[in-house]
PDB file of the backbone (N, CA, C, O) and the ligand in Angstrom, with CONECT records:
HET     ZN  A 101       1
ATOM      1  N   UNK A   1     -52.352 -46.431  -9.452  1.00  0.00           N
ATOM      2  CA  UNK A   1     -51.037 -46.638  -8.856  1.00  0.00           C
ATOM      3  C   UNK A   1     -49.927 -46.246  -9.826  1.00  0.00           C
ATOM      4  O   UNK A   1     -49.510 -45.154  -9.439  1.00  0.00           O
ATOM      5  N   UNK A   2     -49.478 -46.510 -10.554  1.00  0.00           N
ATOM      6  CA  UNK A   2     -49.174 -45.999 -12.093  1.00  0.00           C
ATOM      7  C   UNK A   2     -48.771 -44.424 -12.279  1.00  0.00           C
ATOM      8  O   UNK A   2     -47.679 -43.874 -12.421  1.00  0.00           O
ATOM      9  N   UNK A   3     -50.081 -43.941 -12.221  1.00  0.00           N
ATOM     10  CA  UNK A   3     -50.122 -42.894 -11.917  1.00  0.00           C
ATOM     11  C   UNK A   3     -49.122 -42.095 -11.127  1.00  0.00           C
ATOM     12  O   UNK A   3     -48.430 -41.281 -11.738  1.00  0.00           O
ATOM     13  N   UNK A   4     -48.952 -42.273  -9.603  1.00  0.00           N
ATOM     14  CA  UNK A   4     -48.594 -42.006  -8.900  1.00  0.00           C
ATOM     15  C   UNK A   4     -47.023 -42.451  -9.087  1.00  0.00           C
ATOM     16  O   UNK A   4     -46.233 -41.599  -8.680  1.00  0.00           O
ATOM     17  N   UNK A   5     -46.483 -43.555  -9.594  1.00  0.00           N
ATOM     18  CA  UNK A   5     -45.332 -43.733  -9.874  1.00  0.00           C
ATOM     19  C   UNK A   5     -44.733 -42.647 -10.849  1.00  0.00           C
ATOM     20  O   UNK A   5     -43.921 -41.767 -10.564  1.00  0.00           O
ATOM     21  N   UNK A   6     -45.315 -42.910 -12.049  1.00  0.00           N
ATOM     22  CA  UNK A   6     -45.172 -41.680 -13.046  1.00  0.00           C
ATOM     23  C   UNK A   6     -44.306 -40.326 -12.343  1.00  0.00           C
ATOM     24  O   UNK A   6     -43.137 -40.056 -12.620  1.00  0.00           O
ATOM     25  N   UNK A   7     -45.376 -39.379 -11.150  1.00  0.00           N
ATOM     26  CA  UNK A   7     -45.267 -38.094 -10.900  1.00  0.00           C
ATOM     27  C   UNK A   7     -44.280 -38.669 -10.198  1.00  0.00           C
ATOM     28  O   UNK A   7     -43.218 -38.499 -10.795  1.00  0.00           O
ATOM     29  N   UNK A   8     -44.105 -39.460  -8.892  1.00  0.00           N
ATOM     30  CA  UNK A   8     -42.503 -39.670  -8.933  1.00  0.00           C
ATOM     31  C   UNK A   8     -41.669 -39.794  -9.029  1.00  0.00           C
ATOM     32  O   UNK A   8     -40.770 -39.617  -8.207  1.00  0.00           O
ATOM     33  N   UNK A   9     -41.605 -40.259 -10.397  1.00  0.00           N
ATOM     34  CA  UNK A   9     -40.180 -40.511 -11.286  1.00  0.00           C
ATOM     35  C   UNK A   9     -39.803 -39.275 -11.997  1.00  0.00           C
ATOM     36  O   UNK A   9     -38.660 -38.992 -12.355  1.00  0.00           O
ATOM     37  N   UNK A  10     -41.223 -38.321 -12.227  1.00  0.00           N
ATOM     38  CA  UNK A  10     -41.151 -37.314 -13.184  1.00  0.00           C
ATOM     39  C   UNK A  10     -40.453 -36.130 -12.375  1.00  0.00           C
ATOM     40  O   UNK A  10     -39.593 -35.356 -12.794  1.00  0.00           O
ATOM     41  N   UNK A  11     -41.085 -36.189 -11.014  1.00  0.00           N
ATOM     42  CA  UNK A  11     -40.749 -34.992  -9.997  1.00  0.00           C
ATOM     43  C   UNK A  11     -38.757 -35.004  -9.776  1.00  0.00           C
ATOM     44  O   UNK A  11     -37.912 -34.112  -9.707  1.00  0.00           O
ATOM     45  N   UNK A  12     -38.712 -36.640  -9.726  1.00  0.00           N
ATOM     46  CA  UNK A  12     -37.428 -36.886  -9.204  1.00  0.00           C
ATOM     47  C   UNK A  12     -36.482 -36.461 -10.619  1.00  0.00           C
ATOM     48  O   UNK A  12     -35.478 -35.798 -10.356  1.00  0.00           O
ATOM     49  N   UNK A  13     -36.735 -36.813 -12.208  1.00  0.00           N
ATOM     50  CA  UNK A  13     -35.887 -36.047 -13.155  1.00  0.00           C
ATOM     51  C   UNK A  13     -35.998 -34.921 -13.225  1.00  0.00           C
ATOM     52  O   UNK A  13     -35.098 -34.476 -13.937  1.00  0.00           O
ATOM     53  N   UNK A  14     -37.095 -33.633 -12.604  1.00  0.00           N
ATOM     54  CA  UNK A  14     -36.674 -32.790 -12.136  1.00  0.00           C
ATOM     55  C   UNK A  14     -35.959 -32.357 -11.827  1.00  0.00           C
ATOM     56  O   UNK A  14     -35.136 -31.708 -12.473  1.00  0.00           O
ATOM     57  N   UNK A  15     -36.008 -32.572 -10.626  1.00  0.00           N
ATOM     58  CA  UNK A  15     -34.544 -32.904  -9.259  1.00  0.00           C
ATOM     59  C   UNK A  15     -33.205 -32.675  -9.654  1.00  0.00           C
ATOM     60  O   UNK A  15     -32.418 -31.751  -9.449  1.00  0.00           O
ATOM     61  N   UNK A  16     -33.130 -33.937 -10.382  1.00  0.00           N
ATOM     62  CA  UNK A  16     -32.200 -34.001 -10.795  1.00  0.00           C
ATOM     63  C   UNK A  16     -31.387 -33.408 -11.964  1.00  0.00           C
ATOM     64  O   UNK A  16     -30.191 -33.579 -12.202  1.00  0.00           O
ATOM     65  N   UNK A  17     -32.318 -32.655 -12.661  1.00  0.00           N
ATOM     66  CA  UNK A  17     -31.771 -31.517 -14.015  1.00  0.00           C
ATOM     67  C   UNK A  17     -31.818 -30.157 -13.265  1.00  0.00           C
ATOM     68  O   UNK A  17     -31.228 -29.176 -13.718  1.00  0.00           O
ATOM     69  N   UNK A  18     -32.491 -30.119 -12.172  1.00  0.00           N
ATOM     70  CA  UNK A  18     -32.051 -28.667 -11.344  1.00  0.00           C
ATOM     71  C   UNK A  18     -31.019 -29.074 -10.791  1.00  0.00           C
ATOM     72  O   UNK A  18     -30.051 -28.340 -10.989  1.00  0.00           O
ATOM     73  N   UNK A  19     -30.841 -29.917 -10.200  1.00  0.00           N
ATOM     74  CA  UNK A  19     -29.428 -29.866  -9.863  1.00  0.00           C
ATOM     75  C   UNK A  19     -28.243 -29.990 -10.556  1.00  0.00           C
ATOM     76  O   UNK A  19     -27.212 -29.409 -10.218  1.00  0.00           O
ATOM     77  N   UNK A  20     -28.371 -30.937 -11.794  1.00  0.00           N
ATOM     78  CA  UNK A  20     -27.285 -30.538 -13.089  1.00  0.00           C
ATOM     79  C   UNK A  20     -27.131 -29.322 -13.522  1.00  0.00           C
ATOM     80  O   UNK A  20     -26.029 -28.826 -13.759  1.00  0.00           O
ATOM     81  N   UNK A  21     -28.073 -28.822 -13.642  1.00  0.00           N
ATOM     82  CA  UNK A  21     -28.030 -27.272 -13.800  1.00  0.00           C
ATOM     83  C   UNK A  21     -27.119 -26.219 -13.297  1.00  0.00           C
ATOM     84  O   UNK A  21     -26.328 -25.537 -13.949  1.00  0.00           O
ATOM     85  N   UNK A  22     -27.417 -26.198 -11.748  1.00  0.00           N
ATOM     86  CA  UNK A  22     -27.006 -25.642 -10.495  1.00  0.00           C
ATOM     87  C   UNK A  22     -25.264 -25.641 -10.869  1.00  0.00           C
ATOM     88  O   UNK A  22     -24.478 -24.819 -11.340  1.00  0.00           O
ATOM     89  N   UNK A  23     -25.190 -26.994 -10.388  1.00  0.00           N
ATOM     90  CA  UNK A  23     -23.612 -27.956 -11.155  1.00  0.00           C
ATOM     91  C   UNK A  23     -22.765 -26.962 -12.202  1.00  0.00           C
ATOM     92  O   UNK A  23     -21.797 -26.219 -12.034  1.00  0.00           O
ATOM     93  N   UNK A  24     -23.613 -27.313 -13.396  1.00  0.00           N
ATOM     94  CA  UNK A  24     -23.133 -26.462 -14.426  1.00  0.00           C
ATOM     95  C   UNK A  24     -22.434 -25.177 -14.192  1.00  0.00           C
ATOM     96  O   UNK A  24     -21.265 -24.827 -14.356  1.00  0.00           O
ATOM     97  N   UNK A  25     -23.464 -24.598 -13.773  1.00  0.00           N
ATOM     98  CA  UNK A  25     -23.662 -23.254 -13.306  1.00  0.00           C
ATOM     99  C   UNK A  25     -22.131 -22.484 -12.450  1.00  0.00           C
ATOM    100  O   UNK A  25     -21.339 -21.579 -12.714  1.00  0.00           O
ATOM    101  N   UNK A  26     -22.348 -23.522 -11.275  1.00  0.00           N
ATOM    102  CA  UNK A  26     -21.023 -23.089 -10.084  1.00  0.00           C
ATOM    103  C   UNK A  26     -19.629 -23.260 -10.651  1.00  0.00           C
ATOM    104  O   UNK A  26     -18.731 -22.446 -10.435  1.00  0.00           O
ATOM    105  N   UNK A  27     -19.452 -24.605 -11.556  1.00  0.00           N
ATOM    106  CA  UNK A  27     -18.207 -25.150 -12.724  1.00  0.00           C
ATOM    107  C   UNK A  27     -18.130 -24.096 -13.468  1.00  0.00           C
ATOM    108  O   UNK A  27     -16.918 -23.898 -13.549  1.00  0.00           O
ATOM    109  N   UNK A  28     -18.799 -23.086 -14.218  1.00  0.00           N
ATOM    110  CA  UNK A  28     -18.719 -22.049 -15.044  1.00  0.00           C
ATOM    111  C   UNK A  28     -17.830 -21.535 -14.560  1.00  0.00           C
ATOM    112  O   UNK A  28     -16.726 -21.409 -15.089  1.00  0.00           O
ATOM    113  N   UNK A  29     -18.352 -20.894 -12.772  1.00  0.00           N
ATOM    114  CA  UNK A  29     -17.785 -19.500 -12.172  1.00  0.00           C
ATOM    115  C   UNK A  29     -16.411 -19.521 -12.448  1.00  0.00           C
ATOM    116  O   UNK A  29     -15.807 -18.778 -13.222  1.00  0.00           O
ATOM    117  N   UNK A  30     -15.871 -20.611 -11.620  1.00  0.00           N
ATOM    118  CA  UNK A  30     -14.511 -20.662 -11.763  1.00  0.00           C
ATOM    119  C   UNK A  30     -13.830 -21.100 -13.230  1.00  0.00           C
ATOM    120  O   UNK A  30     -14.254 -21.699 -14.219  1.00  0.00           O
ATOM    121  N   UNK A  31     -12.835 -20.622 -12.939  1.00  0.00           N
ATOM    122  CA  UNK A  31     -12.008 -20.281 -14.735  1.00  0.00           C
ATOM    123  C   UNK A  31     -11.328 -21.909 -14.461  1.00  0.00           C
ATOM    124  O   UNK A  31     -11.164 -22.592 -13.450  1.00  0.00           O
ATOM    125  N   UNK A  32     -11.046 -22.103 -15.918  1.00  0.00           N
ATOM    126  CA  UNK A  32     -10.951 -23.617 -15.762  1.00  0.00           C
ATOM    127  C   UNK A  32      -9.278 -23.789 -15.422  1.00  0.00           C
ATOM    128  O   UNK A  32      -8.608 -22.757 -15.433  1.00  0.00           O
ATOM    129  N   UNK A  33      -8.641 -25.025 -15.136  1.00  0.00           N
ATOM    130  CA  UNK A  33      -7.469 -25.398 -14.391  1.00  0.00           C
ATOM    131  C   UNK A  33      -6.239 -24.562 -14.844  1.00  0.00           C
ATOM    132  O   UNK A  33      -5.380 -24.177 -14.051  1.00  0.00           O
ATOM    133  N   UNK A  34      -6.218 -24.316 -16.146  1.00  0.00           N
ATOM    134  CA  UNK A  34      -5.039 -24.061 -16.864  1.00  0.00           C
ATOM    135  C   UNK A  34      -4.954 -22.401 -16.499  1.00  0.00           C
ATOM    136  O   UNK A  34      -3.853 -21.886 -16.302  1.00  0.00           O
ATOM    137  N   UNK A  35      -5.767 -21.887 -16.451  1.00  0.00           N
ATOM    138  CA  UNK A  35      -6.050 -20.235 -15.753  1.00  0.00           C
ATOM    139  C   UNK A  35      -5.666 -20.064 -14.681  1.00  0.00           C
ATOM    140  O   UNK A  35      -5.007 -19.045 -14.473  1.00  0.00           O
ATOM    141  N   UNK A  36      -5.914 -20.939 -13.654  1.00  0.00           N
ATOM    142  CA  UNK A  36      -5.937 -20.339 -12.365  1.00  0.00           C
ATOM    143  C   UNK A  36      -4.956 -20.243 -11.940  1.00  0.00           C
ATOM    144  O   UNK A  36      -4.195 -21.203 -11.823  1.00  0.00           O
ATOM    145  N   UNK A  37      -4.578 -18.636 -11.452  1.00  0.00           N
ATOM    146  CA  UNK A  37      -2.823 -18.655 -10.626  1.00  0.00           C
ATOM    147  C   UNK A  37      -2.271 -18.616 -11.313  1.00  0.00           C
ATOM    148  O   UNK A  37      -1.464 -19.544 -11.368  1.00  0.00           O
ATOM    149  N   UNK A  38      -2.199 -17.532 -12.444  1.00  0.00           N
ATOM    150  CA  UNK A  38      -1.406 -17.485 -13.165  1.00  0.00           C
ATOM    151  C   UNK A  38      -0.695 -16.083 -12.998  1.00  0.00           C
ATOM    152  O   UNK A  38       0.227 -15.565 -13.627  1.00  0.00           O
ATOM    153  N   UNK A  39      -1.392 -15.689 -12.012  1.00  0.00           N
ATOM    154  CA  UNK A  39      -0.847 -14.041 -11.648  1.00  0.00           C
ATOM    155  C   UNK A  39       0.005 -14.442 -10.626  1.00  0.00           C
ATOM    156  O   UNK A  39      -0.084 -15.471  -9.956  1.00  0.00           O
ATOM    157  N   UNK A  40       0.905 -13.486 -10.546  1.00  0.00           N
ATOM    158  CA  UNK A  40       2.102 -13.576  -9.356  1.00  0.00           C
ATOM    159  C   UNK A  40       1.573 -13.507  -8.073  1.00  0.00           C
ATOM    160  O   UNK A  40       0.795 -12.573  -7.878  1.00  0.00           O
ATOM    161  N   UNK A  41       1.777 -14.184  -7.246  1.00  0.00           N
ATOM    162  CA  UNK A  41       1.773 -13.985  -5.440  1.00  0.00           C
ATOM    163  C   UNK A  41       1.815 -12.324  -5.022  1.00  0.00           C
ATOM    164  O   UNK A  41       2.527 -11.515  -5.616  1.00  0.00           O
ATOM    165  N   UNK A  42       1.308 -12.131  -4.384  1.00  0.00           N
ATOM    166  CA  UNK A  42       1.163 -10.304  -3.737  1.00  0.00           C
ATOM    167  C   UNK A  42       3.036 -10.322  -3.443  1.00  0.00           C
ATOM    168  O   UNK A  42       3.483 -11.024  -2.535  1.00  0.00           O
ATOM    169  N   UNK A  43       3.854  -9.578  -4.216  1.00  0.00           N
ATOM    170  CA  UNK A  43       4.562  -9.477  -3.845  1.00  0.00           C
ATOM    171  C   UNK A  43       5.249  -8.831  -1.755  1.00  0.00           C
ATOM    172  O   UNK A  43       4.687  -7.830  -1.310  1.00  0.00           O
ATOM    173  N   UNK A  44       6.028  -9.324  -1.115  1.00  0.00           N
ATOM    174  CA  UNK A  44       6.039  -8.435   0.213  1.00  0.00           C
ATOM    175  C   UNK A  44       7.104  -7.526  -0.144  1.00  0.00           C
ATOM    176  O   UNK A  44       7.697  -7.730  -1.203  1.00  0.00           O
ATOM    177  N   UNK A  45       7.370  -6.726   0.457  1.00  0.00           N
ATOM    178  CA  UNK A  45       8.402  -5.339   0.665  1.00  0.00           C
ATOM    179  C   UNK A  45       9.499  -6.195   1.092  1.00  0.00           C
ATOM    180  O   UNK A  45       9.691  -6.973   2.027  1.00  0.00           O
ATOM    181  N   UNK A  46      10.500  -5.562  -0.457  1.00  0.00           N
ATOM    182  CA  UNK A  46      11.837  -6.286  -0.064  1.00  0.00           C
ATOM    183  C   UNK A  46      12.396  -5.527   1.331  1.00  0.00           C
ATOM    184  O   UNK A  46      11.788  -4.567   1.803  1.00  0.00           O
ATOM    185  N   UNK A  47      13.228  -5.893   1.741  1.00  0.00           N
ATOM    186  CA  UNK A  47      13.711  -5.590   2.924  1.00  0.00           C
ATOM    187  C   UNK A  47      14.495  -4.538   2.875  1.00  0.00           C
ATOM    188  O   UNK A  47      14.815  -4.054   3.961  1.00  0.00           O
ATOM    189  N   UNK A  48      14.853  -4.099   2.009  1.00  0.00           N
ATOM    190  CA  UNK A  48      15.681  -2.892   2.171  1.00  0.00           C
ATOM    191  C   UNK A  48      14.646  -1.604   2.294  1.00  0.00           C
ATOM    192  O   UNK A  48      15.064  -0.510   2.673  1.00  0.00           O
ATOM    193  N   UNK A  49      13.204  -1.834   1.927  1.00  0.00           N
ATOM    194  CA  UNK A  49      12.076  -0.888   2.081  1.00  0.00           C
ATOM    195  C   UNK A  49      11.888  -0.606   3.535  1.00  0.00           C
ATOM    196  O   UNK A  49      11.578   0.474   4.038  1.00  0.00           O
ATOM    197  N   UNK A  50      12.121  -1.724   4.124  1.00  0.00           N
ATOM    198  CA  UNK A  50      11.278  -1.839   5.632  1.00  0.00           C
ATOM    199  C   UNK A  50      12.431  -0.690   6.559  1.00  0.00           C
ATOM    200  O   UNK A  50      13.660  -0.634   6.584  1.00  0.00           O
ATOM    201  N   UNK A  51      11.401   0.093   7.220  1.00  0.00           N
ATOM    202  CA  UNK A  51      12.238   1.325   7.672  1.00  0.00           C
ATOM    203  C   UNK A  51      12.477   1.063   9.203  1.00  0.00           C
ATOM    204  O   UNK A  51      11.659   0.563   9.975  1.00  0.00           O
ATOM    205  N   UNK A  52      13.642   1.457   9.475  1.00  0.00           N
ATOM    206  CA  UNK A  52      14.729   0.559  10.591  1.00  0.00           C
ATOM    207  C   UNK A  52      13.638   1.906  11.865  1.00  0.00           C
ATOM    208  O   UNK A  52      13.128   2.937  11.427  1.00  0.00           O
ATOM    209  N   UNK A  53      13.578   1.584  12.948  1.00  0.00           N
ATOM    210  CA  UNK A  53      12.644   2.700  13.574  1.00  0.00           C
ATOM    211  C   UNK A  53      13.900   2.607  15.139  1.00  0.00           C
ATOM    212  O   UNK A  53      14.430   1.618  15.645  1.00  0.00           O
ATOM    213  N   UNK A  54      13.999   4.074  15.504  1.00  0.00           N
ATOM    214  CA  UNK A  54      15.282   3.840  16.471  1.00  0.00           C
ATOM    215  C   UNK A  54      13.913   5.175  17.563  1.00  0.00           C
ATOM    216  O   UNK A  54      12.888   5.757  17.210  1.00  0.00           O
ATOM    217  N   UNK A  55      14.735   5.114  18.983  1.00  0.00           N
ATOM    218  CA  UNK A  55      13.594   5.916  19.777  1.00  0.00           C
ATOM    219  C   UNK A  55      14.438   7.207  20.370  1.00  0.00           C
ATOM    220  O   UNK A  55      15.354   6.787  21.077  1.00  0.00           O
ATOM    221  N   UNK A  56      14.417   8.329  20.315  1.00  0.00           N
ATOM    222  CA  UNK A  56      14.882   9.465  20.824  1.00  0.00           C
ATOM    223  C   UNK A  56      15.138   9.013  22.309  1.00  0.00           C
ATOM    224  O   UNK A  56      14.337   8.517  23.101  1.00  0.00           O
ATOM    225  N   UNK A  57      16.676   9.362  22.502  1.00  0.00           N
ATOM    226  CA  UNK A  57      17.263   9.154  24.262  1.00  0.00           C
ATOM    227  C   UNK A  57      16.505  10.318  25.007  1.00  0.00           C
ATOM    228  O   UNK A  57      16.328  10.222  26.221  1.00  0.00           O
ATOM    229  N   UNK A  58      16.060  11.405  24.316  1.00  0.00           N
ATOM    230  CA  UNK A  58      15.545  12.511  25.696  1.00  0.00           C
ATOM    231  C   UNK A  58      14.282  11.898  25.736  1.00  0.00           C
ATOM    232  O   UNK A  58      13.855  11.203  26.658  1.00  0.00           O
ATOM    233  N   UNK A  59      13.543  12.269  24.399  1.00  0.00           N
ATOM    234  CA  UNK A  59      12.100  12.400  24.659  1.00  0.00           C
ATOM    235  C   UNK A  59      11.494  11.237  24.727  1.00  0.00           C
ATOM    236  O   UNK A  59      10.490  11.191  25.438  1.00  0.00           O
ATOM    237  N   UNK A  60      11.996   9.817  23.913  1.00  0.00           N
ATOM    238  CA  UNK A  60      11.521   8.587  23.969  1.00  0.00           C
ATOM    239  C   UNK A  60      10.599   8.286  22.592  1.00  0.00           C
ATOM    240  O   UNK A  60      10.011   7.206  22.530  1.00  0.00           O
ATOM    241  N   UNK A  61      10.486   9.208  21.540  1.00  0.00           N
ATOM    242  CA  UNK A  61       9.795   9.289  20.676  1.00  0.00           C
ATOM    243  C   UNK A  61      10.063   8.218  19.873  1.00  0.00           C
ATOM    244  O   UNK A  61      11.262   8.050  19.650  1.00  0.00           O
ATOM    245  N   UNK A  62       9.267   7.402  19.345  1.00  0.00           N
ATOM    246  CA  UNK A  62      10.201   6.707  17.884  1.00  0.00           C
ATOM    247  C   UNK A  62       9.870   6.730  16.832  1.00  0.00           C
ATOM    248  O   UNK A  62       8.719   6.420  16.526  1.00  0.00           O
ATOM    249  N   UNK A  63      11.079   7.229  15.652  1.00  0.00           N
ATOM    250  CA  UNK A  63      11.034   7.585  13.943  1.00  0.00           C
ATOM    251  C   UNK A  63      11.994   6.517  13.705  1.00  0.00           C
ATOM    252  O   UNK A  63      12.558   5.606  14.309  1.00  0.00           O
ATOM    253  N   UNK A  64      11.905   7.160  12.293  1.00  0.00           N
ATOM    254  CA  UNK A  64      12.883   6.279  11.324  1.00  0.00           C
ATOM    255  C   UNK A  64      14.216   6.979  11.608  1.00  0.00           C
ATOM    256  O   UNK A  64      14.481   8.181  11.585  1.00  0.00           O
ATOM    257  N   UNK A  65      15.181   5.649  11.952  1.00  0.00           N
ATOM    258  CA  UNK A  65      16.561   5.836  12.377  1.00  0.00           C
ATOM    259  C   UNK A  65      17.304   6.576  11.304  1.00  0.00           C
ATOM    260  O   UNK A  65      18.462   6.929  11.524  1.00  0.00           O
ATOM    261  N   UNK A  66      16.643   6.870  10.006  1.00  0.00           N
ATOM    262  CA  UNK A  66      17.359   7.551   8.750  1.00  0.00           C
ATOM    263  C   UNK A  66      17.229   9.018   8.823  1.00  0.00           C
ATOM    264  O   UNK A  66      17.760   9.739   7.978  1.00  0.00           O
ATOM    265  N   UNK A  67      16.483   9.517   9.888  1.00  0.00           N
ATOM    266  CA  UNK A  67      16.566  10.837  10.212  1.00  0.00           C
ATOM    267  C   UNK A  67      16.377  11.198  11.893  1.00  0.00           C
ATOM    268  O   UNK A  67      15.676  11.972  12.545  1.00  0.00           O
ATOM    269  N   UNK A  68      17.321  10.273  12.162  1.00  0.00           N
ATOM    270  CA  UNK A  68      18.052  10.486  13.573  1.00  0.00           C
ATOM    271  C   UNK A  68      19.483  11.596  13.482  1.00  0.00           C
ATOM    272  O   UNK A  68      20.164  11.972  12.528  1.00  0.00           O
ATOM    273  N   UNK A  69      19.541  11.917  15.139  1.00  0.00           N
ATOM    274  CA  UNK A  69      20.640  12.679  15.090  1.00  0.00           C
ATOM    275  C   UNK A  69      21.493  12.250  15.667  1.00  0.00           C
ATOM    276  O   UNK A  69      21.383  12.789  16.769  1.00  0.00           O
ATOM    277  N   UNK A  70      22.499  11.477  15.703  1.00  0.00           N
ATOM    278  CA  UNK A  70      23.480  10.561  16.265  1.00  0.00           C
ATOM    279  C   UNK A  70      23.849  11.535  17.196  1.00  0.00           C
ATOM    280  O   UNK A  70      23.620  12.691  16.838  1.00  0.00           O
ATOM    281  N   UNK A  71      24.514  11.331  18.630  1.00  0.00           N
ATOM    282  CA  UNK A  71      25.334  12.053  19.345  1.00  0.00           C
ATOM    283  C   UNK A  71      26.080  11.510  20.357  1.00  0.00           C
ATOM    284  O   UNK A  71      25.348  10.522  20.312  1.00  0.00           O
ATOM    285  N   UNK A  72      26.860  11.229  21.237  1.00  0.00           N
ATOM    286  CA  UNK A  72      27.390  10.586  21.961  1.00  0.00           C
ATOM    287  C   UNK A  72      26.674   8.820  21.948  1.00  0.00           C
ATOM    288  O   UNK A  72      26.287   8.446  23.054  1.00  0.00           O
ATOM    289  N   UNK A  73      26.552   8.067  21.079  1.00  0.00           N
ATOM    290  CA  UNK A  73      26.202   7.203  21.177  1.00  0.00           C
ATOM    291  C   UNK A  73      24.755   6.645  20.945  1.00  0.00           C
ATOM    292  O   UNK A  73      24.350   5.520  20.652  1.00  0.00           O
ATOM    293  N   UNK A  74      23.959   8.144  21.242  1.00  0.00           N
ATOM    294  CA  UNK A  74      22.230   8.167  21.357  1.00  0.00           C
ATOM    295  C   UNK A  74      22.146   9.052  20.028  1.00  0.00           C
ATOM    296  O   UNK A  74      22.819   9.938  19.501  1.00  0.00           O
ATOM    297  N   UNK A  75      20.903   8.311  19.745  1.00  0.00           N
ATOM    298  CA  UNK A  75      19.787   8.946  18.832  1.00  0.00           C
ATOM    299  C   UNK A  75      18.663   9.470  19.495  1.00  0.00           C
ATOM    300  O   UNK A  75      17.904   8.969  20.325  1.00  0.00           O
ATOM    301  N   UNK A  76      18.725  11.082  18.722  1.00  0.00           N
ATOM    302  CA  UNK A  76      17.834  12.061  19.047  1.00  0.00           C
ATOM    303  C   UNK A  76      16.936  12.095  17.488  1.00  0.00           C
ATOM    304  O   UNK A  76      17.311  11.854  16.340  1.00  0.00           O
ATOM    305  N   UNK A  77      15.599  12.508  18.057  1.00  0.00           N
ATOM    306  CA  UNK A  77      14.761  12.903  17.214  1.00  0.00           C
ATOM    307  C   UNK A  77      14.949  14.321  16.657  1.00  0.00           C
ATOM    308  O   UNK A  77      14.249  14.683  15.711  1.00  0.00           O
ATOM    309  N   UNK A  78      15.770  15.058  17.146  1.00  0.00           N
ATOM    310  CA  UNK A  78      15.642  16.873  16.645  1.00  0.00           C
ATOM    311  C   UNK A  78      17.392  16.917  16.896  1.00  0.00           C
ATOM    312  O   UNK A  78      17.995  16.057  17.538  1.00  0.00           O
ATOM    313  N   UNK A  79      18.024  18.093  16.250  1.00  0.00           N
ATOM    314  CA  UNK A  79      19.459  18.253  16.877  1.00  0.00           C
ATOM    315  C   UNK A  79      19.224  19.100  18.551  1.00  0.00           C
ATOM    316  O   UNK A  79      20.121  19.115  19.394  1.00  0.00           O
ATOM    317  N   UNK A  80      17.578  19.878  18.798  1.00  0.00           N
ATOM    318  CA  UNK A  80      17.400  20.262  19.672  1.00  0.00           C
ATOM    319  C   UNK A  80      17.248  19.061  20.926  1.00  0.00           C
ATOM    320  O   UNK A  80      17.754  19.356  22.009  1.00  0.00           O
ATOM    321  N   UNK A  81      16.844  18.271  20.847  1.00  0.00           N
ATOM    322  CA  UNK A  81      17.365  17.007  21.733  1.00  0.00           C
ATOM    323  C   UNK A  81      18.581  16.895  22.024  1.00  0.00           C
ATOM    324  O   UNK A  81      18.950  16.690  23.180  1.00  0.00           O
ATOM    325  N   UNK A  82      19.178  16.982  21.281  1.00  0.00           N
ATOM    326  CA  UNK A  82      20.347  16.458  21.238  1.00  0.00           C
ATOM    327  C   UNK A  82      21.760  17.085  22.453  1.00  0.00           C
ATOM    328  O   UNK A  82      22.745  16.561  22.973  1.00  0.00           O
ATOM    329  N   UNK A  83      20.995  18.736  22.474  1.00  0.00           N
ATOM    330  CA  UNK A  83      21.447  19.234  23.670  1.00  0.00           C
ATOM    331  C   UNK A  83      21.201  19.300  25.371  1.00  0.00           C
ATOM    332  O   UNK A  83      21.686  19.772  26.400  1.00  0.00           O
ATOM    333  N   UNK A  84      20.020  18.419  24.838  1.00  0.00           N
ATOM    334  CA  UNK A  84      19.015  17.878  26.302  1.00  0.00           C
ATOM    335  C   UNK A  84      19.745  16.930  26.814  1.00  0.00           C
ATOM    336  O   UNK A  84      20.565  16.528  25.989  1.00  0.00           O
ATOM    337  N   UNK A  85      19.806  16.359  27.892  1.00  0.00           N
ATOM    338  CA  UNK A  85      20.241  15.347  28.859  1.00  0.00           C
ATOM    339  C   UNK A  85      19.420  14.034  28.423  1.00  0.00           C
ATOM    340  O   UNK A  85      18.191  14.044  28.493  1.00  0.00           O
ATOM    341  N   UNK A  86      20.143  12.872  27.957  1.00  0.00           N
ATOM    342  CA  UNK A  86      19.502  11.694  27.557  1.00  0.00           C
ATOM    343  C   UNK A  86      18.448  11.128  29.362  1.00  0.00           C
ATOM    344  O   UNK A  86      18.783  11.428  30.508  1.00  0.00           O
ATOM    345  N   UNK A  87      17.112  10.217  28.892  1.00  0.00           N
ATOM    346  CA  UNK A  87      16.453  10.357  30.248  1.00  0.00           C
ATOM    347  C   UNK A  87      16.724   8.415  30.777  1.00  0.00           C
ATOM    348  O   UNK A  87      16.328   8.012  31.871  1.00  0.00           O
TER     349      UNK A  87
HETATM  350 ZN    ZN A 101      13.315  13.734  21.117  1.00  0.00          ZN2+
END
């Protein structure tokens, strides 16, 4: 009987140093408290980047309003639009 206690106690400190182990192991991966996040946030695109998008009155196309062709009020995609009849 003895016996049999033994291999269970022995099996179970096993157990339990594989799993300290394991423990150890995963605590490594990560870099410890004082590390983490110390890099800046993904900066986003300041806003003056973000490109304003306007749609051609003939054809209906839409670009960036920074190379539109203003004309009676409408933005054309080409100055050749621009002589077209808005639709
Ligand atoms: Zn157009």
């Amino acid at each position: 009987m003895s016996r049999v206690i033994f291999w269970i106690l022995l099996i179970g400190l096993v157990v339990l140093a594989i799993r300290a182990k394991l423990k150890g192991l995963g605590a490594r991966r990560q870099p410890p408290l004082d590390r983490q996040d110390t890099r800046e946030p993904p900066r986003q695109a300041p806003v003056a980047e973000i490109e304003t998008m306007t749609q051609c009155a003939h054809c209906g196309i839409h670009f960036p309003a920074s190379e539109a062709v203003h004309a009676d009020g409408h933005d054309y995609c080409s100055p050749g639009h621009v002589r077209l009849p808005p639709r």
